[in-house]
C-alpha positions as CSV (number, residue, x, y, z in Angstrom):
1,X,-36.1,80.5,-2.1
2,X,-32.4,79.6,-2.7
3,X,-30.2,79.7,0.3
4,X,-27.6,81.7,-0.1
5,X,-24.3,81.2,2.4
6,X,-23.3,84.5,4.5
7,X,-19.4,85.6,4.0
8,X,-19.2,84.7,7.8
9,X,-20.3,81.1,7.1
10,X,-18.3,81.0,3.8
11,X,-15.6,82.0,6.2
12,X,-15.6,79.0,9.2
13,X,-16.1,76.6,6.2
14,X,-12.8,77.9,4.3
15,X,-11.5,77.2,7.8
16,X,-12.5,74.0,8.4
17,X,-11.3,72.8,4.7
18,X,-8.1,74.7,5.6
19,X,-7.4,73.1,9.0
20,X,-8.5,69.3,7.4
21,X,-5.9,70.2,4.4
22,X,-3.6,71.0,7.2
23,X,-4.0,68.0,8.9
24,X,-3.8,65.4,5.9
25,X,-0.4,66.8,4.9
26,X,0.9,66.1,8.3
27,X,-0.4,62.4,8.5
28,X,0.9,61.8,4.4
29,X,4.2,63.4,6.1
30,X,5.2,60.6,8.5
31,X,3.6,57.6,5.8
32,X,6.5,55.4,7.6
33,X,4.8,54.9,10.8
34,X,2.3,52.3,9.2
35,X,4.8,50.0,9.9
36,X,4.4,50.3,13.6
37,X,0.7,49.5,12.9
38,X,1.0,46.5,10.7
39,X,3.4,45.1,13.1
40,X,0.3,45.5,16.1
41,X,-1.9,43.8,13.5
42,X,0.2,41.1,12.8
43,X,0.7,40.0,17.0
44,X,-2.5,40.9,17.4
45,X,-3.7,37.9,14.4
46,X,-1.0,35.7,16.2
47,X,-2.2,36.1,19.2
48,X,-6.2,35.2,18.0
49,X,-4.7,32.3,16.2
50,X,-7.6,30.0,15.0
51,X,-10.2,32.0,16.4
52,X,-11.6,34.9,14.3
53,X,-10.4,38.0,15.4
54,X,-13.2,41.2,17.0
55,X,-12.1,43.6,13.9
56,X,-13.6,46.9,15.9
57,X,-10.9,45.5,18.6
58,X,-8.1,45.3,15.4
59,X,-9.6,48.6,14.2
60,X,-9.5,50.6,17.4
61,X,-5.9,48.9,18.0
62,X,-4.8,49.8,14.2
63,X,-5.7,53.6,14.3
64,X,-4.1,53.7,18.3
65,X,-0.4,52.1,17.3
66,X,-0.8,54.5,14.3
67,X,-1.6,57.9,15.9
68,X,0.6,56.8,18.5
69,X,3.4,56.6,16.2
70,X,2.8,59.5,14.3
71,X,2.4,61.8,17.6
72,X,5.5,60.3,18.5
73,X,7.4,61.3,15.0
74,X,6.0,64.5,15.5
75,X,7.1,65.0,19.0
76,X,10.4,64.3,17.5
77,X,10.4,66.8,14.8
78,X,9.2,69.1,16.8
79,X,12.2,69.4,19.3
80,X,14.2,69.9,16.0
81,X,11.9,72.4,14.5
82,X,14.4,75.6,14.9
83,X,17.2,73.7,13.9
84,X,15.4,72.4,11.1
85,X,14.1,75.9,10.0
86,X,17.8,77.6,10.1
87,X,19.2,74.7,8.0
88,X,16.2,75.4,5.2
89,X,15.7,71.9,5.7
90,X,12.3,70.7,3.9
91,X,10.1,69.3,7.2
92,X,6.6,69.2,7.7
93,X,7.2,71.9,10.3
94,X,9.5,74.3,9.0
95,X,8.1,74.6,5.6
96,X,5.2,77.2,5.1
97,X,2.3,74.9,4.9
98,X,2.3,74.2,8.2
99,X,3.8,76.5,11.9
100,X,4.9,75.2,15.2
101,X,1.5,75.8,16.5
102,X,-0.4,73.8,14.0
103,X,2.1,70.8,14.6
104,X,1.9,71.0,18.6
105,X,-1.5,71.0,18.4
106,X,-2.2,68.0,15.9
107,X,0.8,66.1,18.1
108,X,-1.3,66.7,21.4
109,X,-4.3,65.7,19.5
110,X,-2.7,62.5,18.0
111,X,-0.9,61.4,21.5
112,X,-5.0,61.8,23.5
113,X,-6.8,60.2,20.6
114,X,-4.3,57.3,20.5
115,X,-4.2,56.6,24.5
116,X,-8.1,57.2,24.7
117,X,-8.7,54.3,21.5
118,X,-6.2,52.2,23.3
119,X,-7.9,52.5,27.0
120,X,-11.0,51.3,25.2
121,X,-9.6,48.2,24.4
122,X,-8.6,46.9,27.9
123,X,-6.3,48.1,30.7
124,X,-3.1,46.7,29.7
125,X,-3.0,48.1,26.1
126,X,-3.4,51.6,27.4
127,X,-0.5,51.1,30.1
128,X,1.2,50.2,27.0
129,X,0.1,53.1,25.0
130,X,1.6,55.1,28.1
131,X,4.7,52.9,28.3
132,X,5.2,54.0,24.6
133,X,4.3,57.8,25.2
134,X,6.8,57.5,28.2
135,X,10.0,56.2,25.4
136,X,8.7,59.4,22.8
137,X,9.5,61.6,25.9
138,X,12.8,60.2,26.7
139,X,13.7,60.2,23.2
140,X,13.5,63.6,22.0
141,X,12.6,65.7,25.2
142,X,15.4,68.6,25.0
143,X,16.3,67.8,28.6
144,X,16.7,64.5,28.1
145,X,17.5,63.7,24.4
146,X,18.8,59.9,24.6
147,X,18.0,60.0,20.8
148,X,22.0,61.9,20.9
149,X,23.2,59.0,22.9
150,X,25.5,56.6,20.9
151,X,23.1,52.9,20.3
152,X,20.4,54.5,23.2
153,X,18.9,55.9,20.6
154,X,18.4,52.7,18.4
155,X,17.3,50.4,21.3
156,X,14.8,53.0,22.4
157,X,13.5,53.1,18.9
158,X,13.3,49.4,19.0
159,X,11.6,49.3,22.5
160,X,9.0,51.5,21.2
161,X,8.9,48.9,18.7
162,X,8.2,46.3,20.8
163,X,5.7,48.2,22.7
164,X,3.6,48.6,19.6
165,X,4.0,45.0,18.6
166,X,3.1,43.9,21.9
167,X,0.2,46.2,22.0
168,X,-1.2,43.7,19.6
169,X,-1.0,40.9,22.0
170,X,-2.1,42.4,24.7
171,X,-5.0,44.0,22.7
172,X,-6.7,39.9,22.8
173,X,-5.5,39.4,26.5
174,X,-3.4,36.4,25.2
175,X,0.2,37.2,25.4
176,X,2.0,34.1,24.2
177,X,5.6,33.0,23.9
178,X,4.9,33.0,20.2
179,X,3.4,37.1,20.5
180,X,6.2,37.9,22.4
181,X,8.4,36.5,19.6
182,X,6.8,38.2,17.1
183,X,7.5,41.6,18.8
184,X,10.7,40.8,19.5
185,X,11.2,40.1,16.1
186,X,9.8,43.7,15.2
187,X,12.2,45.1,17.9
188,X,15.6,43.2,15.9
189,X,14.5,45.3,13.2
190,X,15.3,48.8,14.4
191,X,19.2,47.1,14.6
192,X,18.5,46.4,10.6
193,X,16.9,49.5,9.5
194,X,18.3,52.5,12.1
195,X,22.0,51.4,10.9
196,X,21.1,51.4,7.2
197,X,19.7,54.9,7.8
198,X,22.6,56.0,9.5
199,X,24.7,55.1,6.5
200,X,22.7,56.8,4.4
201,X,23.2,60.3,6.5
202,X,26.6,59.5,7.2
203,X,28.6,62.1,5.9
204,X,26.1,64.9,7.7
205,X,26.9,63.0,10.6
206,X,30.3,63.0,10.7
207,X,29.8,67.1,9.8
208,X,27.7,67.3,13.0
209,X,30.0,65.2,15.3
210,X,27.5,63.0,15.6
211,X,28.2,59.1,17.1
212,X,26.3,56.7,15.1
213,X,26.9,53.1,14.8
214,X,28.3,52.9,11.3
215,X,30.5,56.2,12.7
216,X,31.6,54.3,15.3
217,X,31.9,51.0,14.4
218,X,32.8,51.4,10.6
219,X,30.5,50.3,7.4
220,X,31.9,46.9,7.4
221,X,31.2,46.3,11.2
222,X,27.9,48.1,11.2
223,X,26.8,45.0,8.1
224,X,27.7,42.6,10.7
225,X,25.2,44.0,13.2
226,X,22.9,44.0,10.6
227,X,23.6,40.5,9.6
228,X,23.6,39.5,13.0
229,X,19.8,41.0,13.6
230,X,18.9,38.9,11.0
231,X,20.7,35.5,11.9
232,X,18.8,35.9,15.6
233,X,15.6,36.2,13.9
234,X,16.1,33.1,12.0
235,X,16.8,31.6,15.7
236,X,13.6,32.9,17.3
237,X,12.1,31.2,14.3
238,X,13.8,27.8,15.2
239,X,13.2,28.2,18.7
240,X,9.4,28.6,17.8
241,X,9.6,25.6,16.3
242,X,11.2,23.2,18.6
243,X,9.8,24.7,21.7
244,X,6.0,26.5,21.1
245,X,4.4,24.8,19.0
246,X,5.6,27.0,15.2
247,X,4.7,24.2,12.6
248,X,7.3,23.6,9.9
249,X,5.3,25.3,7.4
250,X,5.6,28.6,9.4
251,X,9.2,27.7,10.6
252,X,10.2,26.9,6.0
253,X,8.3,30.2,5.0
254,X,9.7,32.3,8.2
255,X,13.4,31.5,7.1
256,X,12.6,31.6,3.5
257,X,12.0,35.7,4.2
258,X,15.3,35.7,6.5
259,X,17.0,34.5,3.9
260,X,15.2,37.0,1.2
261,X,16.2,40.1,3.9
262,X,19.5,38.7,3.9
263,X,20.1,38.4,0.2
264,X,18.8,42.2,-0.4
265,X,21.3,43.3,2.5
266,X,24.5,41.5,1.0
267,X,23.4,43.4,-2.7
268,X,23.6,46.7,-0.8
269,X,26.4,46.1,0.7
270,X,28.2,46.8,-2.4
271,X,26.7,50.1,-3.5
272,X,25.4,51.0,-0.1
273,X,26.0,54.6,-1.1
274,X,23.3,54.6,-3.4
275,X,20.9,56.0,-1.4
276,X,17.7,54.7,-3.9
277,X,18.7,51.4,-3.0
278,X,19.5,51.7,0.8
279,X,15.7,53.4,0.6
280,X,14.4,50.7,-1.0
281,X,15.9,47.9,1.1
282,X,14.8,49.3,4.2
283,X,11.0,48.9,2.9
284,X,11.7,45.4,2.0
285,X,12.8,45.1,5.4
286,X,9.7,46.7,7.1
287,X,7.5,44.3,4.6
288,X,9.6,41.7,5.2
289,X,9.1,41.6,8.8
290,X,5.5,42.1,8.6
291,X,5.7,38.5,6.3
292,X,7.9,36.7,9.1
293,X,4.7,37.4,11.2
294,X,2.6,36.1,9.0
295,X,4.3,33.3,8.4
296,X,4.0,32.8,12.3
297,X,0.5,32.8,12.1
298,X,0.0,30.6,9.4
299,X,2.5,27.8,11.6
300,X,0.4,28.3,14.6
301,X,-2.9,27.3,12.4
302,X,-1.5,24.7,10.8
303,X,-0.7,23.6,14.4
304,X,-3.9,24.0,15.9
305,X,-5.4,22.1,12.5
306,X,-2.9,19.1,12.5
307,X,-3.3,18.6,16.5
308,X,-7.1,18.9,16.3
């Protein structure tokens, strides 16, 4: 006898393919935090070094730095999400895909999943799953807001940058000058990335009365801060070297990317008004960072090779 499906069940399953549809356009909305979780990955395959890493662990840490992030983005959106609708503009929240109820719950879901993953791993990578919930709040909570606060906003950003880089460290329970470095590192690249986006919104910020850096400071100032970002990370690289333990290889291929971020800067710099380009500069930046830590790694087992 064929089994034939009631409308009722026909029903909860149009439901469940509804609410999964739902929920995949809200993770492909914020593709951007996956840099947030290749940055974990990389401190966390610092921080194993020779030894070959527990992939659940790098698994469970991956999908934690990335829900975290997303929740976080969400969060953020969220707090706009009236603002957003009366300016038409086209969000993940005020378009009619999705309503504020769908994304509240799907941020609440992301934020206790996240936490939860990272509390598997060991006690200090869920404090710093918390410490990282703690700088979403203080972000874009409406009472708070430091995300309006003239160059708060970018070090928060990076903080929660170095949180998640961290994260990666503290995932192995090795936390070495070197993993510190590298999130450090990730952190310098919020003062890359954040001012180039501001440039690009510039005008609508100057509309809003908004102070950003390049408002503030000027286009040609706000290159220098960007230049600058990229100078120290050249140092951190040196000071790797002469102080723990980065072999030359790592130190040569670490400075050759400095140099390649620096180069695709200098080229925007004169058309940074084409917006293409800024876009495409800031992904060679968030790739280019993820490379630098790479390049780390490979110096640290070289190291370990040539001393043993």
């Amino acid at each position: 006898m064929a089994l034939v499906s009631t409308p009722r069940e026909s029903n909860v399953g149009a439901k469940i393919v509804l609410s999964f549809s739902i929920l995949l356009s809200i993770i492909k909305s914020r593709t951007l935090v996956y840099a947030f979780a290749l940055a974990a990955m990389g401190t966390f395959l610092i921080s194993s070094g020779v030894k070959v890493p527990d992939f659940l662990v790098l698994v469970q840490l991956t999908l934690s730095v990335y829900f975290l992030a997303l929740a976080t983005y969400l969060y953020n959106d969220l707090t706009d999400y009236d603002v957003d609708k009366v300016n038409s503009r086209d969000t993940n929240y005020s378009s009619k895909k999705t309503n504020y109820r769908q994304i509240l719950y799907s941020t609440i879901g992301f934020f206790v999943v996240s936490i939860l993953l990272a509390f598997s791993i060991n006690m200090q990578t869920g404090i710093a799953s918390l410490a990282f919930l703690g700088l979403a709040i203080v972000y874009s909570h409406p009472r708070i807001q430091l995300k309006k606060i003239f160059v708060v906003k970018t070090i928060v950003t990076a903080a929660g940058g170095f949180v998640a880089s961290l994260m990666g460290a503290l995932a192995v329970q090795s936390v070495s000058y070197v993993g510190i470095s590298a999130s450090i590192i990730f952190f310098l690249m919020y003062f890359i990335n954040g001012p180039l986006g501001d440039i690009g919104d510039i005008s609508g910020d100057r509309k809003g009365g908004r102070r950003t850096i390049p408002i503030v400071l000027g286009v040609k100032k706000t290159f220098g801060v960007i230049f600058g970002s990229v100078s120290s990370m050249a140092l951190i690289l040196l000071a790797n070297y002469y102080f723990f333990g980065l072999h030359v290889v790592g130190l040569v291929l670490g400075l050759i990317i400095c140099v390649f971020i620096a180069l695709r800067i200098k080229k925007l710099f004169l058309q940074y008004e084409n917006k293409k380009k800024l876009s495409q500069t800031r992904t060679a930046v968030r790739f280019g960072i993820f490379a630098i830590q790479i390049s780390m790694l490979i110096g640290m087992v070289v190291n370990k090779i040539s001393l043993s």
